[in-house]
PQR file with spaces between the fields and no chain letter, atoms N, CA, C, O and H, PARSE charges and radii, in Angstrom:
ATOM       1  N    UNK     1     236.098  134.080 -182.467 -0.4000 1.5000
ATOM       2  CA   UNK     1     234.953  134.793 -181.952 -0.0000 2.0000
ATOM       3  C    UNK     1     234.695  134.326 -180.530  0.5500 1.7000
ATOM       4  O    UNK     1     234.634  133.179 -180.087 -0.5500 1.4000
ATOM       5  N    UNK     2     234.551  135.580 -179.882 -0.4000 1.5000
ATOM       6  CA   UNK     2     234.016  134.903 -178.227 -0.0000 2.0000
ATOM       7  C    UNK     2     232.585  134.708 -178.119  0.5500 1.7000
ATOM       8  O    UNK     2     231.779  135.467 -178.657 -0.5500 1.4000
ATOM       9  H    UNK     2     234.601  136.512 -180.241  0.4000 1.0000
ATOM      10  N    UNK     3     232.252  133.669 -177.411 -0.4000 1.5000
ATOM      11  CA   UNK     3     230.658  133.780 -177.216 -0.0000 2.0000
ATOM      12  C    UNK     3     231.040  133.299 -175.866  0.5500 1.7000
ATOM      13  O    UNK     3     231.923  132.521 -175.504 -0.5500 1.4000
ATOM      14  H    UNK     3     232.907  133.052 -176.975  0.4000 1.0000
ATOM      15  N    UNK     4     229.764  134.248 -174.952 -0.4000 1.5000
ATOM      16  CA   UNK     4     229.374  134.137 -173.256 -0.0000 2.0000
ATOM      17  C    UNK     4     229.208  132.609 -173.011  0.5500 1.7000
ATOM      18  O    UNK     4     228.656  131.910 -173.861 -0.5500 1.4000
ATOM      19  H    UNK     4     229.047  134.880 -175.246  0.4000 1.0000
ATOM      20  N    UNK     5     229.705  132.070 -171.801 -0.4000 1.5000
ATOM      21  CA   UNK     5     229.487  130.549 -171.325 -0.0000 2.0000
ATOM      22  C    UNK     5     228.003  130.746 -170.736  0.5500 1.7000
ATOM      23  O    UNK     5     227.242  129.784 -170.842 -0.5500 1.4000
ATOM      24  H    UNK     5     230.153  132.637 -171.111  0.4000 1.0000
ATOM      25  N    UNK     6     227.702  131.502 -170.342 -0.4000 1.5000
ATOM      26  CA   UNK     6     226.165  131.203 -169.374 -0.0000 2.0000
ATOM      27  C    UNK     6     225.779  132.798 -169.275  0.5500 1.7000
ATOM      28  O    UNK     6     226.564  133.697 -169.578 -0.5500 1.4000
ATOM      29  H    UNK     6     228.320  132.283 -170.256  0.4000 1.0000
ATOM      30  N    UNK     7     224.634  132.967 -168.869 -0.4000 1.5000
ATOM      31  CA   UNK     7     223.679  134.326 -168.915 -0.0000 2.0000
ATOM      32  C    UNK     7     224.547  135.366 -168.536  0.5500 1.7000
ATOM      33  O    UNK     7     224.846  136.331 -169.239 -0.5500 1.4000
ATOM      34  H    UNK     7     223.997  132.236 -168.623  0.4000 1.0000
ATOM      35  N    UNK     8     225.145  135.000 -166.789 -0.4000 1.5000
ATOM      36  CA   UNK     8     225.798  135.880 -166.196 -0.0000 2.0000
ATOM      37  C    UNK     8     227.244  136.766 -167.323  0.5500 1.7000
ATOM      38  O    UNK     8     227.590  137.944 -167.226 -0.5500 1.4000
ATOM      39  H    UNK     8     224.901  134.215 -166.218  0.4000 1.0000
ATOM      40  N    UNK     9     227.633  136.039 -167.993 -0.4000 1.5000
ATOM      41  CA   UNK     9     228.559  136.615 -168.894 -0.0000 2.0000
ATOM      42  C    UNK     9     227.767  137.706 -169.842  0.5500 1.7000
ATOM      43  O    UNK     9     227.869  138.932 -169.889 -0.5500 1.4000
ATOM      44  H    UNK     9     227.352  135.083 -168.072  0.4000 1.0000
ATOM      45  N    UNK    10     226.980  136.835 -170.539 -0.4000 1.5000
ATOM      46  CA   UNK    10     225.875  137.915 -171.793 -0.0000 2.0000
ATOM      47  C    UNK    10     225.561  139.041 -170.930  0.5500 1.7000
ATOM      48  O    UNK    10     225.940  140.184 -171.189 -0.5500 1.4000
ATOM      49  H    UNK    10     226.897  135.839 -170.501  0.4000 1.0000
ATOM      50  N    UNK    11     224.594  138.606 -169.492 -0.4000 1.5000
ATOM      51  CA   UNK    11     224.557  139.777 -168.334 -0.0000 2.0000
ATOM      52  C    UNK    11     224.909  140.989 -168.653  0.5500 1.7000
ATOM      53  O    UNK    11     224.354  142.007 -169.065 -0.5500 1.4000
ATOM      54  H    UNK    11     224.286  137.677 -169.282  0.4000 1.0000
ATOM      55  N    UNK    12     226.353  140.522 -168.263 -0.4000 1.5000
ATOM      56  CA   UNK    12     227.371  141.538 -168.162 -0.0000 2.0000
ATOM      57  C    UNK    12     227.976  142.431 -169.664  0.5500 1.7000
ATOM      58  O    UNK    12     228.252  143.626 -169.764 -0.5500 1.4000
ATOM      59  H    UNK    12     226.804  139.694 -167.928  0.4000 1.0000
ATOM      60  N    UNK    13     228.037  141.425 -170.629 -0.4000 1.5000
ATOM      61  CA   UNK    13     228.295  141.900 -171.906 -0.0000 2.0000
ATOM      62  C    UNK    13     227.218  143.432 -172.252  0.5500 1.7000
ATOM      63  O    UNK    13     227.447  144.638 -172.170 -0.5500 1.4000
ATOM      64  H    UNK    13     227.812  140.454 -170.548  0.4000 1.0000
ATOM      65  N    UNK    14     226.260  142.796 -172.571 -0.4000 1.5000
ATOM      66  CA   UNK    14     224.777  143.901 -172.688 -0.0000 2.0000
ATOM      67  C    UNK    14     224.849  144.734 -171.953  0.5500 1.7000
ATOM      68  O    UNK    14     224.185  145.632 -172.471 -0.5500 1.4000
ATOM      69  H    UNK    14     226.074  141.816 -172.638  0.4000 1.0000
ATOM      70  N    UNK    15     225.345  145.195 -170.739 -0.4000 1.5000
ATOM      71  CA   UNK    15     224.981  145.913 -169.948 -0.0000 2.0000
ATOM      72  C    UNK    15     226.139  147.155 -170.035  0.5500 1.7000
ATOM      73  O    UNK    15     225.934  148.308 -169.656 -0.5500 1.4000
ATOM      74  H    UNK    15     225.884  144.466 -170.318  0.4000 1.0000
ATOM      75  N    UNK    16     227.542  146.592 -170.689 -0.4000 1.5000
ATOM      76  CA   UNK    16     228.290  147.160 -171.114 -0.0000 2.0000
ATOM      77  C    UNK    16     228.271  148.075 -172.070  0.5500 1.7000
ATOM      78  O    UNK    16     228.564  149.271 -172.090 -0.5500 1.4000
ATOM      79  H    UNK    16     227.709  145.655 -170.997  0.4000 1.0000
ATOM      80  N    UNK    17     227.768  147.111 -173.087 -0.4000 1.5000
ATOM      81  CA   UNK    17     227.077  147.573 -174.329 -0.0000 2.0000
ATOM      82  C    UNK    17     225.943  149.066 -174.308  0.5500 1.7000
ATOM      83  O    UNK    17     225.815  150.107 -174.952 -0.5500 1.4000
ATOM      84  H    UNK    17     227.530  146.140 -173.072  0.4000 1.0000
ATOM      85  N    UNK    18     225.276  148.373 -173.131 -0.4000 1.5000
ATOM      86  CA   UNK    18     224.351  149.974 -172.941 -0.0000 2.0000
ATOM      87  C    UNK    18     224.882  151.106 -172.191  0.5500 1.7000
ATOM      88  O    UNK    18     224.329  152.198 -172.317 -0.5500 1.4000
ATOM      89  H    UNK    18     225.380  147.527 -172.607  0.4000 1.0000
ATOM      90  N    UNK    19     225.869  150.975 -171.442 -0.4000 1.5000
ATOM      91  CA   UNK    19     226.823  151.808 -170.801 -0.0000 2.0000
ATOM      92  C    UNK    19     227.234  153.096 -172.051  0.5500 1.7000
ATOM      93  O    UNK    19     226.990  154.298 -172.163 -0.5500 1.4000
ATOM      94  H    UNK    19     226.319  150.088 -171.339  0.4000 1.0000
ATOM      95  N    UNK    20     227.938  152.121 -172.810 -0.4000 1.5000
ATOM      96  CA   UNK    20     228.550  152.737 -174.425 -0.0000 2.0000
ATOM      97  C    UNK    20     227.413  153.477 -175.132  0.5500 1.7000
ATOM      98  O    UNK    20     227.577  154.629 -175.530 -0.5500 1.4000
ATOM      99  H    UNK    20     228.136  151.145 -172.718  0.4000 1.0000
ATOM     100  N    UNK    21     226.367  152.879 -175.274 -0.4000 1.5000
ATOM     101  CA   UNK    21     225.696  153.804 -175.896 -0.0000 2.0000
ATOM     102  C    UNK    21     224.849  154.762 -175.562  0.5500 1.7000
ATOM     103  O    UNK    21     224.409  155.598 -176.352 -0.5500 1.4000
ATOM     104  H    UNK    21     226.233  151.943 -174.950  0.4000 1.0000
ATOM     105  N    UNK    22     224.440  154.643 -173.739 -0.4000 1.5000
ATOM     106  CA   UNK    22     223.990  156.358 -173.800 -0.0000 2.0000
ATOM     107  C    UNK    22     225.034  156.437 -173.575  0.5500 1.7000
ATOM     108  O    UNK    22     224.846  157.560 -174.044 -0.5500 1.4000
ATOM     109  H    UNK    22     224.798  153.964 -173.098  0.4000 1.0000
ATOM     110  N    UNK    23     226.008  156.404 -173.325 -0.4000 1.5000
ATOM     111  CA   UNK    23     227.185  157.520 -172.826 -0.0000 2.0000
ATOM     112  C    UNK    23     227.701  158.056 -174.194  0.5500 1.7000
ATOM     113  O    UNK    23     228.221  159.170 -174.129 -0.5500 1.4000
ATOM     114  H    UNK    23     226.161  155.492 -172.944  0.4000 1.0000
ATOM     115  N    UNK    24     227.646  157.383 -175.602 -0.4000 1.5000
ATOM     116  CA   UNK    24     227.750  158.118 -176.638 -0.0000 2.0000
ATOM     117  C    UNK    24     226.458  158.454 -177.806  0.5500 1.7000
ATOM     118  O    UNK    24     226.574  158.411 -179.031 -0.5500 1.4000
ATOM     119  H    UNK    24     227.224  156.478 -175.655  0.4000 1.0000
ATOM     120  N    UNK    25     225.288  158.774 -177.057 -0.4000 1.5000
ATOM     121  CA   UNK    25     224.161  159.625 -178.087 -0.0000 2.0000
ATOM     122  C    UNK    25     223.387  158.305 -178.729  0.5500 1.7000
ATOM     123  O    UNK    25     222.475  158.500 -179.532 -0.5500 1.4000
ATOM     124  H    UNK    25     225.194  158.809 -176.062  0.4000 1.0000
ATOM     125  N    UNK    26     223.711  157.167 -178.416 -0.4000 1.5000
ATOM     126  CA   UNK    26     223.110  155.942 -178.967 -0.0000 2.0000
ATOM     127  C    UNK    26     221.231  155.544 -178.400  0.5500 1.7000
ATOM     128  O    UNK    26     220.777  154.489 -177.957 -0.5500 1.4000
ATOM     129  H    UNK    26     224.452  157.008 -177.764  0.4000 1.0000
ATOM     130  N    UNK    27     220.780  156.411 -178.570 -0.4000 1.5000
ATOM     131  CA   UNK    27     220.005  156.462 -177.448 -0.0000 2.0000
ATOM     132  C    UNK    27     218.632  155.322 -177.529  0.5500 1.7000
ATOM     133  O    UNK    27     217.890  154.907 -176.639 -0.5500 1.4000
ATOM     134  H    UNK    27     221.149  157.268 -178.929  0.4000 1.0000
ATOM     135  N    UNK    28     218.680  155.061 -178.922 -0.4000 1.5000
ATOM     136  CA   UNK    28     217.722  153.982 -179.439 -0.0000 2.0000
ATOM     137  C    UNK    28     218.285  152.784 -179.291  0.5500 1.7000
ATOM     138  O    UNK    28     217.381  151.949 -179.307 -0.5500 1.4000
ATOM     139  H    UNK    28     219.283  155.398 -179.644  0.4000 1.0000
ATOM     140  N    UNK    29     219.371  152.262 -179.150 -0.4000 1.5000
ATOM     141  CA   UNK    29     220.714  151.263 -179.271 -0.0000 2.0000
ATOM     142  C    UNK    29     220.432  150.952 -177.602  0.5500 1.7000
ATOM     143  O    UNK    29     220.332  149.835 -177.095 -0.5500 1.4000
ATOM     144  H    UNK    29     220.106  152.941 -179.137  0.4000 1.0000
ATOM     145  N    UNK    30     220.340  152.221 -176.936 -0.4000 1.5000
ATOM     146  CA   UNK    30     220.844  151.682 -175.122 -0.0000 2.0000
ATOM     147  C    UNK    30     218.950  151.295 -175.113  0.5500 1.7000
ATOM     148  O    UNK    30     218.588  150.222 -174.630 -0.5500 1.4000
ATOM     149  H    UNK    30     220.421  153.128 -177.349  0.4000 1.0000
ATOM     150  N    UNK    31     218.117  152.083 -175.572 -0.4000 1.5000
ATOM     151  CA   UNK    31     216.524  150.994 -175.259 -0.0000 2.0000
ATOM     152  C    UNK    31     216.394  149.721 -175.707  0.5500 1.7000
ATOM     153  O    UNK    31     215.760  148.892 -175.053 -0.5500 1.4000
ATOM     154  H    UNK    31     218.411  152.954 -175.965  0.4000 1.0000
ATOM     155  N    UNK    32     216.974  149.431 -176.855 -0.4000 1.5000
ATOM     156  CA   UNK    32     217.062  147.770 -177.250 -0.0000 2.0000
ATOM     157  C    UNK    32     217.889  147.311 -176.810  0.5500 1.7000
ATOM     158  O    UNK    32     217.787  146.158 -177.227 -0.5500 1.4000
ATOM     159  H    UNK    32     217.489  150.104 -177.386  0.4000 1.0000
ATOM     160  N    UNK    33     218.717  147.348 -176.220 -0.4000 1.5000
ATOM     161  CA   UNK    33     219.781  146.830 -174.999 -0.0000 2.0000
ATOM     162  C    UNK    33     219.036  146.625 -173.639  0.5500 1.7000
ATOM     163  O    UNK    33     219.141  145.448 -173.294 -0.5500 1.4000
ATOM     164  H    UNK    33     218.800  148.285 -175.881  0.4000 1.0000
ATOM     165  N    UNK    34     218.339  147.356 -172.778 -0.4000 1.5000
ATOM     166  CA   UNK    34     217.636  147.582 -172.017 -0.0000 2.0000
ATOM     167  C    UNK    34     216.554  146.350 -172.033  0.5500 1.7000
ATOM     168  O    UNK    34     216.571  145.489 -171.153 -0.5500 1.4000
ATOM     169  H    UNK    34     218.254  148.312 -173.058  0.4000 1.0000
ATOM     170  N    UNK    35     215.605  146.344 -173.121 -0.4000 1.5000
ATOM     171  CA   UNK    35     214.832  145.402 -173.577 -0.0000 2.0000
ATOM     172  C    UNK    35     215.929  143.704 -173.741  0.5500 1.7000
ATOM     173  O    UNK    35     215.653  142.606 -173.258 -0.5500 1.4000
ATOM     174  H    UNK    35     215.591  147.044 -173.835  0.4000 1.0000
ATOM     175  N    UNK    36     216.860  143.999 -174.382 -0.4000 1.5000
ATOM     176  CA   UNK    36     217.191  142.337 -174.223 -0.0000 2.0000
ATOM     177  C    UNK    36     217.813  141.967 -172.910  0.5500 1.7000
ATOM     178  O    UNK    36     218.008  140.783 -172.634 -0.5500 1.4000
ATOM     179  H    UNK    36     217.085  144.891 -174.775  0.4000 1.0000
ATOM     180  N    UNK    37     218.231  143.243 -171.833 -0.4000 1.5000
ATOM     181  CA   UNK    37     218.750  142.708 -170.268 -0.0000 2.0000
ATOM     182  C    UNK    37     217.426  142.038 -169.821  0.5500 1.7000
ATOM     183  O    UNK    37     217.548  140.916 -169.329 -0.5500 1.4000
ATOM     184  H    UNK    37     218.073  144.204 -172.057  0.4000 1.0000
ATOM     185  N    UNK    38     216.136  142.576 -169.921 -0.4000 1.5000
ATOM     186  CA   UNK    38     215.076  142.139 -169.053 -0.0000 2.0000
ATOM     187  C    UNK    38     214.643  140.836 -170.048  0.5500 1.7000
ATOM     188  O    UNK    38     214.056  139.992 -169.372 -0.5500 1.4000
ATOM     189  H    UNK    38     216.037  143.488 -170.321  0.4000 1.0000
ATOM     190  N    UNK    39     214.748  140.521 -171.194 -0.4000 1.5000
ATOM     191  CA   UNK    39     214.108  138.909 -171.853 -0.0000 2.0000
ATOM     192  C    UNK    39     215.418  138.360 -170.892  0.5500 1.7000
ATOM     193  O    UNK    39     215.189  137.544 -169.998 -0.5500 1.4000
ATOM     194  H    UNK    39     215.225  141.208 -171.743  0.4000 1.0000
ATOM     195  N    UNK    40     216.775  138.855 -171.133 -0.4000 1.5000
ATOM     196  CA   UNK    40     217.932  137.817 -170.639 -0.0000 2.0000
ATOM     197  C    UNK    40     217.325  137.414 -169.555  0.5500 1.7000
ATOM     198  O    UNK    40     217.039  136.224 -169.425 -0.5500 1.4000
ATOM     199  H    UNK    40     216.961  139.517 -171.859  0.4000 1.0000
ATOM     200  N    UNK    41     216.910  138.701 -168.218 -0.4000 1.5000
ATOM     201  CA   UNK    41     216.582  137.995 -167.028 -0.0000 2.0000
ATOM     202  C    UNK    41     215.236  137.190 -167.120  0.5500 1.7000
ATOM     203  O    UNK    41     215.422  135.986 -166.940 -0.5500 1.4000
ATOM     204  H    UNK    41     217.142  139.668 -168.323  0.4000 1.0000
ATOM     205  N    UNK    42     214.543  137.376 -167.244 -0.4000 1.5000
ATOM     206  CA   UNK    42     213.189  136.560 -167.625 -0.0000 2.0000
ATOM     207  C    UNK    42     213.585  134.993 -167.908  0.5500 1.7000
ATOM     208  O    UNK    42     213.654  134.039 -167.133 -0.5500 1.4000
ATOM     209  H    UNK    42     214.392  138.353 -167.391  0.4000 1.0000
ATOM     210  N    UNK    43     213.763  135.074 -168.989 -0.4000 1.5000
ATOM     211  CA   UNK    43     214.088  133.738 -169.298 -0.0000 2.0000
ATOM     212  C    UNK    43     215.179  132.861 -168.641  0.5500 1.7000
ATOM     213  O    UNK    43     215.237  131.651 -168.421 -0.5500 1.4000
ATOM     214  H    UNK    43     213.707  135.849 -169.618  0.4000 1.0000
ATOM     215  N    UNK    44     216.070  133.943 -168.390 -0.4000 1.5000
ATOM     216  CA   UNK    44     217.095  133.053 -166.628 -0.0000 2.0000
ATOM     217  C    UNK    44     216.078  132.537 -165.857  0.5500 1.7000
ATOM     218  O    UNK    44     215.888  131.322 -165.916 -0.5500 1.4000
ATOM     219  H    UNK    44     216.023  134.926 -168.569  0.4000 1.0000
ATOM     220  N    UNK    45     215.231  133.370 -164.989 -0.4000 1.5000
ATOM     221  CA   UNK    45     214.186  133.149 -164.408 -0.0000 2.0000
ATOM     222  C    UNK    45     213.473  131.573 -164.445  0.5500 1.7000
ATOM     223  O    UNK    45     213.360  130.763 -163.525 -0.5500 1.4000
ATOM     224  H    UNK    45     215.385  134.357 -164.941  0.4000 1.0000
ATOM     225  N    UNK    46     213.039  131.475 -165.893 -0.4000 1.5000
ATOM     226  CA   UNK    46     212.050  130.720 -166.441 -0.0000 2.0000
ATOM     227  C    UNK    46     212.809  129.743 -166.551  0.5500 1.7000
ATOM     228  O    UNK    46     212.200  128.674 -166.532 -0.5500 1.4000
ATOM     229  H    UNK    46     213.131  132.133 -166.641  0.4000 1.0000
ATOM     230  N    UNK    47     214.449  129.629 -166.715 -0.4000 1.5000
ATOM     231  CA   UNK    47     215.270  128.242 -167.173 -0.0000 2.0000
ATOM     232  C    UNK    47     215.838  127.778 -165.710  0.5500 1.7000
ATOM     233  O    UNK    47     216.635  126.842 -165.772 -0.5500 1.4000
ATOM     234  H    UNK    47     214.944  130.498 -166.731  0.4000 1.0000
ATOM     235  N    UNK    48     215.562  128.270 -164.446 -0.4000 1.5000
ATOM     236  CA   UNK    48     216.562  127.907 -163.569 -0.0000 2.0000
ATOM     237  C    UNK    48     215.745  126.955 -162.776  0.5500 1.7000
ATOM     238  O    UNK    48     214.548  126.755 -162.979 -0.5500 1.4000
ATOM     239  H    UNK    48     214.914  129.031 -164.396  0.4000 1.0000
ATOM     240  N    UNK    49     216.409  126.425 -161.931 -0.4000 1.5000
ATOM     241  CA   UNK    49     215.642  125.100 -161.409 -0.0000 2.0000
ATOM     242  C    UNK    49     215.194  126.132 -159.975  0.5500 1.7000
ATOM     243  O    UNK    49     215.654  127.132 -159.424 -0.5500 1.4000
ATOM     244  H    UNK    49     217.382  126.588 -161.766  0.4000 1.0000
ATOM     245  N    UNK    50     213.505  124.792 -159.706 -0.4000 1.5000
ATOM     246  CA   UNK    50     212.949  125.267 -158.702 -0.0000 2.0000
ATOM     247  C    UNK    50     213.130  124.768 -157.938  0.5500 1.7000
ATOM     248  O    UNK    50     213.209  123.599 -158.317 -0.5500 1.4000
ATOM     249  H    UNK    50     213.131  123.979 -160.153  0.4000 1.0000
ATOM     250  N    UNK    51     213.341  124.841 -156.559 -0.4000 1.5000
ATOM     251  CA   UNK    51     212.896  123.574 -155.753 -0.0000 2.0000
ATOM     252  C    UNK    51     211.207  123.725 -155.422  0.5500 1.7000
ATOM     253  O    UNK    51     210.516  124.714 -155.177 -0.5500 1.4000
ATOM     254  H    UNK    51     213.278  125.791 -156.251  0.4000 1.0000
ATOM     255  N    UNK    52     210.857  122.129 -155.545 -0.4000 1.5000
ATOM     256  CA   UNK    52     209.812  121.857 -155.858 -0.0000 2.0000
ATOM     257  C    UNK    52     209.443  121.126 -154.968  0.5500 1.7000
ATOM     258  O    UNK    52     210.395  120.349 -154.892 -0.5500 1.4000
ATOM     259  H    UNK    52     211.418  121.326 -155.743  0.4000 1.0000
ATOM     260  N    UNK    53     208.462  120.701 -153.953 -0.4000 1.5000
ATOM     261  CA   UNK    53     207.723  119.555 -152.890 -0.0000 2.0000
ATOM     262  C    UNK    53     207.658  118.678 -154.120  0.5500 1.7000
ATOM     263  O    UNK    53     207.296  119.273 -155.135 -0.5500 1.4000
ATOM     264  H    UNK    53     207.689  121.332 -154.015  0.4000 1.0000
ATOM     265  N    UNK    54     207.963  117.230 -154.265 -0.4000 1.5000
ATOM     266  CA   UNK    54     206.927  116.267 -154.901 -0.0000 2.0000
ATOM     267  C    UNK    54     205.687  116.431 -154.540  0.5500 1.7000
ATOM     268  O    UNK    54     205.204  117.112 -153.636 -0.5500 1.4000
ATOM     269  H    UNK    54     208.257  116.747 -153.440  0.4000 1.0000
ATOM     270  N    UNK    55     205.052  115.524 -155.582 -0.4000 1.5000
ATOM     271  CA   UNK    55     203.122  115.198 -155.449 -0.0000 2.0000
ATOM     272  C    UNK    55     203.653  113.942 -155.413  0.5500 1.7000
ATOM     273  O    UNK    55     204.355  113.342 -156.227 -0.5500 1.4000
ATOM     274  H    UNK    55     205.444  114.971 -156.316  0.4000 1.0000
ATOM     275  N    UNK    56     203.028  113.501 -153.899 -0.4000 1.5000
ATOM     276  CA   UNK    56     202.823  112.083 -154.371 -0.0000 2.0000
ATOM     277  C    UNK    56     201.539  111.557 -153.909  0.5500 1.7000
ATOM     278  O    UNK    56     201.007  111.497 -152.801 -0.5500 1.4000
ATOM     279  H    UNK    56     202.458  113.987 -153.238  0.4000 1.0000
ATOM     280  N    UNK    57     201.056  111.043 -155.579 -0.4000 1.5000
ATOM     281  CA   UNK    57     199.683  110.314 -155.640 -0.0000 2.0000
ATOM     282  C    UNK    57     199.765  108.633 -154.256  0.5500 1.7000
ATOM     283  O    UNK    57     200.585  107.737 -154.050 -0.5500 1.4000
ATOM     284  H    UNK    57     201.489  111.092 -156.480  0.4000 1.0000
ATOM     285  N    UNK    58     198.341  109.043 -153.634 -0.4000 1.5000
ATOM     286  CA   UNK    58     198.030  108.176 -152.938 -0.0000 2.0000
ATOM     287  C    UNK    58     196.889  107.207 -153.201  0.5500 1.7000
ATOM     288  O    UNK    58     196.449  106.218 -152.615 -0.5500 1.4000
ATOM     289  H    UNK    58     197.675  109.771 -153.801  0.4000 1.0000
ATOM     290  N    UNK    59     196.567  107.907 -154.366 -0.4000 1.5000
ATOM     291  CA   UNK    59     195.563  106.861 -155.334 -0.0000 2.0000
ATOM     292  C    UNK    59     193.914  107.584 -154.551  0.5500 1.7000
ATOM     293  O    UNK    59     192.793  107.089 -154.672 -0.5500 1.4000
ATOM     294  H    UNK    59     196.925  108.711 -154.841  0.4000 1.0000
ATOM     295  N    UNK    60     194.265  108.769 -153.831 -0.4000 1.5000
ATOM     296  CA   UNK    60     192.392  109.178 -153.792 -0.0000 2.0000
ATOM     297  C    UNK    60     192.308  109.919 -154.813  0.5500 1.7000
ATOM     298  O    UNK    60     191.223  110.401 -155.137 -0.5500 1.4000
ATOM     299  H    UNK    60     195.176  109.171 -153.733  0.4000 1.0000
């Protein structure tokens, strides 16, 4: 069984996936496809590093 190394693979998988199904009458199949591209990106979003300023406490 293959499973995706990182988002960009799944990305791409899903998006395939919804290709296939409107293009064949799947039309409820390509909206829940649709729906898991945007959690995929979201949560990419939410997992990727920020760059961030430190806080640094000066004790006021």
């Amino acid at each position: 069984m293959y499973l995706p190394e990182n988002n960009s693979q799944m990305f791409d998988i899903l998006s395939e996936l919804r290709v296939y199904a409107a293009m064949n009458g799947l039309h409820a199949l390509a909206e829940r496809l649709d729906d898991a591209l945007i959690t995929l990106t979201q949560e990419g979003e939410r997992s990727a590093p920020v760059d961030r300023v430190p806080v640094v406490n000066d004790g006021h």
